[in-house]
N, C-alpha and C positions, 0 to 999 in steps of 0.2 A: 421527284426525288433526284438529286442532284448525285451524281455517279463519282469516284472521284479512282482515278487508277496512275499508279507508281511505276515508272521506269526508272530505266539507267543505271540500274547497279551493274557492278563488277567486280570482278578480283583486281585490284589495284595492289601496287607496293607501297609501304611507307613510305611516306613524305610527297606520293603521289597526288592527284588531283581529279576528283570526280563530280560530273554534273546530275544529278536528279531530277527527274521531271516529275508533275502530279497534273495530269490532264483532269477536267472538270469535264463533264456531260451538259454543264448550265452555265449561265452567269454566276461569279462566286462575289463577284466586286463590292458586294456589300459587308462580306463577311472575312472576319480576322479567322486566317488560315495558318496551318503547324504542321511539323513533322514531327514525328516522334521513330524512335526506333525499341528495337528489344533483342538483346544477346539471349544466347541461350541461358537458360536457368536462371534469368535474371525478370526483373517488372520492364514493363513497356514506360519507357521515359520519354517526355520531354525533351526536343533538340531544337527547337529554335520556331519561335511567332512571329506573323506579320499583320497587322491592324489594315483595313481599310485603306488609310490611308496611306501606308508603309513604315508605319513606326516600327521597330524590332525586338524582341530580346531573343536572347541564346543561354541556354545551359554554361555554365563555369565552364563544363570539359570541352565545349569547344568556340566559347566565345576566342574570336580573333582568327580561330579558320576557318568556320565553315559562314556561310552568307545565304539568308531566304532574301530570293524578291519573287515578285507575281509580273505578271501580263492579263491586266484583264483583257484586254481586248482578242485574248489569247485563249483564255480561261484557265492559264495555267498558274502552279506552282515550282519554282526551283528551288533547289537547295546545290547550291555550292560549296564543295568541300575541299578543300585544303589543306596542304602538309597532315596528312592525314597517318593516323595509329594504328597499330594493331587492338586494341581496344576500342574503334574505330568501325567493329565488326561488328555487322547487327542488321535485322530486319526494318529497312527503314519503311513508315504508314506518312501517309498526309492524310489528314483529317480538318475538319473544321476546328479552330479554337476553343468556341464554343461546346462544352460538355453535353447541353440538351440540343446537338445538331447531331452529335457523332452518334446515328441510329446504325451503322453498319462500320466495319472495316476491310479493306481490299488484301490482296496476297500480299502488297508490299514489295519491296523491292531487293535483293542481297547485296548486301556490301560485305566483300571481303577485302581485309587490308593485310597481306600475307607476304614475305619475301621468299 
């Protein structure tokens, strides 16, 4: 089973700029990889997917700031964010894409966007 663990969050300011990491325990290179995040009191969302091969898509709320690429040969995940919100605040997961992959979820990582 393929482990998968979140860093890099912080308390950033708006309009600031934060990198996310999602270290893998395995090879992931075969698999369309995501982030999702979850604000307090809210569902855990969708923020942005990447295909195998690095096709993309992003959530409406942050298509055009925030950026997923991978490193397989890394076995990572990023998420790069930018010009970022206070709505922006949230527990970000990487997970597999794939629905019947995600058998577990990690601590996740904090992002706070606060001036």
């Amino acid at each position: 089973q393929v482990l998968l663990v979140e860093s890099g969050g912080a308390l950033v300011q708006p309009g600031g700029s934060l990198r996310l990491s999602c270290a893998a325990s395995g090879s992931i290179s075969v698999n369309a990889m995501a982030w999702y995040r979850q604000a307090p009191g809210k569902q855990r969302e969708l923020v942005a997917r990447i295909s195998p091969g690095g096709t993309t898509n992003y959530a409406d709320s942050v298509k055009g700031r925030f950026i997923i690429s991978r490193d397989n040969t890394k076995n990572r995940v990023y998420l790069q964010m930018n010009t970022v919100k206070p709505e922006d605040t949230a527990v970000y997961y990487c997970n597999f894409a794939i629905l019947a992959l995600q058998f577990r979820w990690g601590q996740g990582t904090q992002v706070t966007v606060s001036s």
